[in-house]
C-alpha positions as CSV (number, residue, x, y, z in Angstrom):
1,X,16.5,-27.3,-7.7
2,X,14.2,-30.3,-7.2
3,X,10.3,-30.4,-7.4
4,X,9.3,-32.7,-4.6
5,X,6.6,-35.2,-6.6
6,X,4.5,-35.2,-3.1
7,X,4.0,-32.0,-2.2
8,X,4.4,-30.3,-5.9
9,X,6.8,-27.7,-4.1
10,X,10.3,-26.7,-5.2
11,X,12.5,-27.5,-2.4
12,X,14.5,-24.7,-0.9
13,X,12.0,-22.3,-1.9
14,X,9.8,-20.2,0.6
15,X,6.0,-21.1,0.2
16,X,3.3,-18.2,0.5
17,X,-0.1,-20.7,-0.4
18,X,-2.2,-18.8,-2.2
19,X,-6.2,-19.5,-1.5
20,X,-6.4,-18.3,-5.5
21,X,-5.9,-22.1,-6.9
22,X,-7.5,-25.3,-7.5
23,X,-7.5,-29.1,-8.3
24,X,-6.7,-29.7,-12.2
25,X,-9.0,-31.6,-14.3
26,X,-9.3,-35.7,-13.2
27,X,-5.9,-36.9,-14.6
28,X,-4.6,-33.0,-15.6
29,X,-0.9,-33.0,-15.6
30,X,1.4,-30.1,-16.7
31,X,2.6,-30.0,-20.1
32,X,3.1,-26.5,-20.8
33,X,5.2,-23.3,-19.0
34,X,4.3,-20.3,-19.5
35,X,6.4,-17.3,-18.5
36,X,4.3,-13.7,-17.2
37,X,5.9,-10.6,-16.2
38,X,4.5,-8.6,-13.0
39,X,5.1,-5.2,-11.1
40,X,3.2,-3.7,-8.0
41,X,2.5,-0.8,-8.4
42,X,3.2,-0.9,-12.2
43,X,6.6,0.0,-13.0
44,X,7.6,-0.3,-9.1
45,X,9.9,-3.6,-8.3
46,X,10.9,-5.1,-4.6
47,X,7.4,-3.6,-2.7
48,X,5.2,-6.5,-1.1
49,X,2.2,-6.1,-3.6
50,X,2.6,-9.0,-5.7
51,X,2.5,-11.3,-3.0
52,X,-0.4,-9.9,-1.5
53,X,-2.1,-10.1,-4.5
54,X,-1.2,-13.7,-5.1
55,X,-2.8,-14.1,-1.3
56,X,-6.1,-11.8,-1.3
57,X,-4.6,-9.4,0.8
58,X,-3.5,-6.4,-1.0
59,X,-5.2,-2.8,0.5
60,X,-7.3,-0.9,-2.3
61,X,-6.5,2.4,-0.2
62,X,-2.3,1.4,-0.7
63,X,-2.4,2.9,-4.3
64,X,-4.8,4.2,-6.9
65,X,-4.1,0.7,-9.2
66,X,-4.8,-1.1,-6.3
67,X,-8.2,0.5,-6.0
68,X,-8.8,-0.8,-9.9
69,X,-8.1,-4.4,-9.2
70,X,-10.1,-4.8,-6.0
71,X,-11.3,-8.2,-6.1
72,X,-9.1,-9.3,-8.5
73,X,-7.9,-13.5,-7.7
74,X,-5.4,-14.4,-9.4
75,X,-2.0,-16.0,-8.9
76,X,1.2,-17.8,-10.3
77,X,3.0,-21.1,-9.1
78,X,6.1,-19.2,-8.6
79,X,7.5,-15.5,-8.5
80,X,11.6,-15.1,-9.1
81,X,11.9,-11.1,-7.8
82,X,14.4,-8.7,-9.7
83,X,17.3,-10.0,-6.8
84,X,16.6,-13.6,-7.7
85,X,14.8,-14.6,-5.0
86,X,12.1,-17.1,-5.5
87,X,8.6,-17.5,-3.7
88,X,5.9,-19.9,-4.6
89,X,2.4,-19.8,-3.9
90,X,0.5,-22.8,-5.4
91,X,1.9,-26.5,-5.9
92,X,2.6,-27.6,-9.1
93,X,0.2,-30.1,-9.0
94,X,-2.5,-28.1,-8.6
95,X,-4.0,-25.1,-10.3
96,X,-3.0,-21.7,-10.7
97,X,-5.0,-18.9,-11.8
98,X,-2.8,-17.1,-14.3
99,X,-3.1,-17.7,-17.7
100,X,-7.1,-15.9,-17.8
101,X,-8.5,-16.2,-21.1
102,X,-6.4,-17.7,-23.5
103,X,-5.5,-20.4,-26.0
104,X,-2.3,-22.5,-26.3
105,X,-1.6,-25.4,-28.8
106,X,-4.9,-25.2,-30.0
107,X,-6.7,-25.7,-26.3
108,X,-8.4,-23.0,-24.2
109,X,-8.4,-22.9,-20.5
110,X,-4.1,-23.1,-20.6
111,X,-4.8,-23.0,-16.2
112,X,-6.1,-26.6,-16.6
113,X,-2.4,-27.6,-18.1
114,X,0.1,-25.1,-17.4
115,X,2.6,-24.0,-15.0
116,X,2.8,-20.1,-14.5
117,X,5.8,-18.1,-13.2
118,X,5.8,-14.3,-12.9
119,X,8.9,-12.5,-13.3
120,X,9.1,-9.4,-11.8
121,X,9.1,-6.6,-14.2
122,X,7.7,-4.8,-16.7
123,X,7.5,-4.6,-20.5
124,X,9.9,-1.5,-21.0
125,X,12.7,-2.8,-18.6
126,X,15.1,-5.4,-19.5
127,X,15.2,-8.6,-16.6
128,X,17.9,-9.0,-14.4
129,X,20.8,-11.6,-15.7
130,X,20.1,-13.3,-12.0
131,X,16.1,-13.7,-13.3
132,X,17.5,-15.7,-16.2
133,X,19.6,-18.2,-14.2
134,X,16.9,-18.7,-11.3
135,X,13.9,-19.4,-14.0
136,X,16.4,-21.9,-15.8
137,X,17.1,-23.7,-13.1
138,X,13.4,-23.6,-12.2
139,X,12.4,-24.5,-15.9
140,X,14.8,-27.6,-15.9
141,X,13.2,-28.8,-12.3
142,X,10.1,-28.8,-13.9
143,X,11.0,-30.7,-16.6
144,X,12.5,-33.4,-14.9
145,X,9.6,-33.9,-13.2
146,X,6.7,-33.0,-16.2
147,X,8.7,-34.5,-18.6
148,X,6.0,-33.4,-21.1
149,X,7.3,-30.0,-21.0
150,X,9.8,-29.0,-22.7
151,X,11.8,-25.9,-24.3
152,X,9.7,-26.0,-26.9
153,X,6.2,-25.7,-25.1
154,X,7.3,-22.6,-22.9
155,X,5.7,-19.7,-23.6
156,X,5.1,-15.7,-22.9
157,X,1.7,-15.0,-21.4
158,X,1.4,-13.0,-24.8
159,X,1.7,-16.0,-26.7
160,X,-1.4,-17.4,-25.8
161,X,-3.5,-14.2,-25.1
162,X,-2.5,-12.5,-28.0
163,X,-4.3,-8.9,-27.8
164,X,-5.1,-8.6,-24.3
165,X,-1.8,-9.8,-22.5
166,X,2.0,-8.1,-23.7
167,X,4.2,-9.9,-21.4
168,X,6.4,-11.0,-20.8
169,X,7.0,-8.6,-23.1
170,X,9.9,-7.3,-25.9
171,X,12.8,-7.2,-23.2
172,X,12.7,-10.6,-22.8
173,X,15.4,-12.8,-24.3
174,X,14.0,-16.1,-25.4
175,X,17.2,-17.2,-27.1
176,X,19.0,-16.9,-23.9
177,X,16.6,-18.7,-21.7
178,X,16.2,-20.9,-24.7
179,X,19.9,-21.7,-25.1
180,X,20.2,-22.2,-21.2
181,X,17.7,-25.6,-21.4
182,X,19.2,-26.5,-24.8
């Protein structure tokens, strides 16, 4: 994989632009990755819900959570489904609206210099083996081309929301993914 310094897109990777993004902070630049974990509906995997999420378009009426999170606008940079495949909504160069309230490396507002990237899941199910290889490969791309971030400034959403955010939660393996980049 290759993150095309232009467009801030990862070639060979279907775009879905989210409208739920931004410009970074004059001269912002990614330095930190941080890893989520999502489902829609909760505990459901492979529906379409995520993605209209990410875009503004999911129906309240489709499921009782949906009715709870009308209005919500948030998205990631990238999604990597339970089968591996990847989808991305905003460049990398731009803003995301993930990381919500939260603190990382002693600075707040982590959207401003963070990459986010959902994987889809849930706390109480372990990730795919195929999830692991696609969000190396992704991690390393994103490296190469934010060469401030590195294995050691990935982190779960939990890390830097501590008390309102669990994921990507106990199933994930951090040595593996670590291990993988080492």
């Amino acid at each position: 994989m290759r993150v095309d310094p232009v467009s801030g897109l990862v070639e060979g990777v279907r775009f879905v632009p989210s409208p739920n993004c931004d410009a970074r902070p004059a001269g912002g630049r990614p330095e930190v990755l941080i890893v989520h974990a999502i489902s829609l509906p909760p505990g459901e995997f492979g529906g379409p819900g995520i993605e209209r999420l990410f875009c503004n378009a999911l129906d309240p009426a489709a499921h009782p959570y949906y009715a709870e999170i009308r209005g919500l606008e948030v998205s990631a940079h990238l999604l990597v489904r339970r089968d591996g495949g990847v989808a991305q909504f905003v460049p990398l160069h731009l803003r995301a609206w993930h990381a919500g309230q939260s603190c990382c490396e002693g600075r707040n507002r982590v959207n401003d210099f963070s990459i986010g990237i959902e994987l889809e899941g849930a706390d109480d199910v372990p990730f795919e083996p195929r999830q692991y290889d696609i969000l190396g490969d992704l991690a390393r791309a994103i490296m190469r081309a934010y060469p401030a971030i590195t294995p050691a400034r990935i982190y779960g959403h939990a890390d830097i929301a501590p008390g309102r955010k669990t994921d990507p939660g106990p199933h994930f393996e951090w040595t593996r993914l670590r291990t993988m980049l080492a």
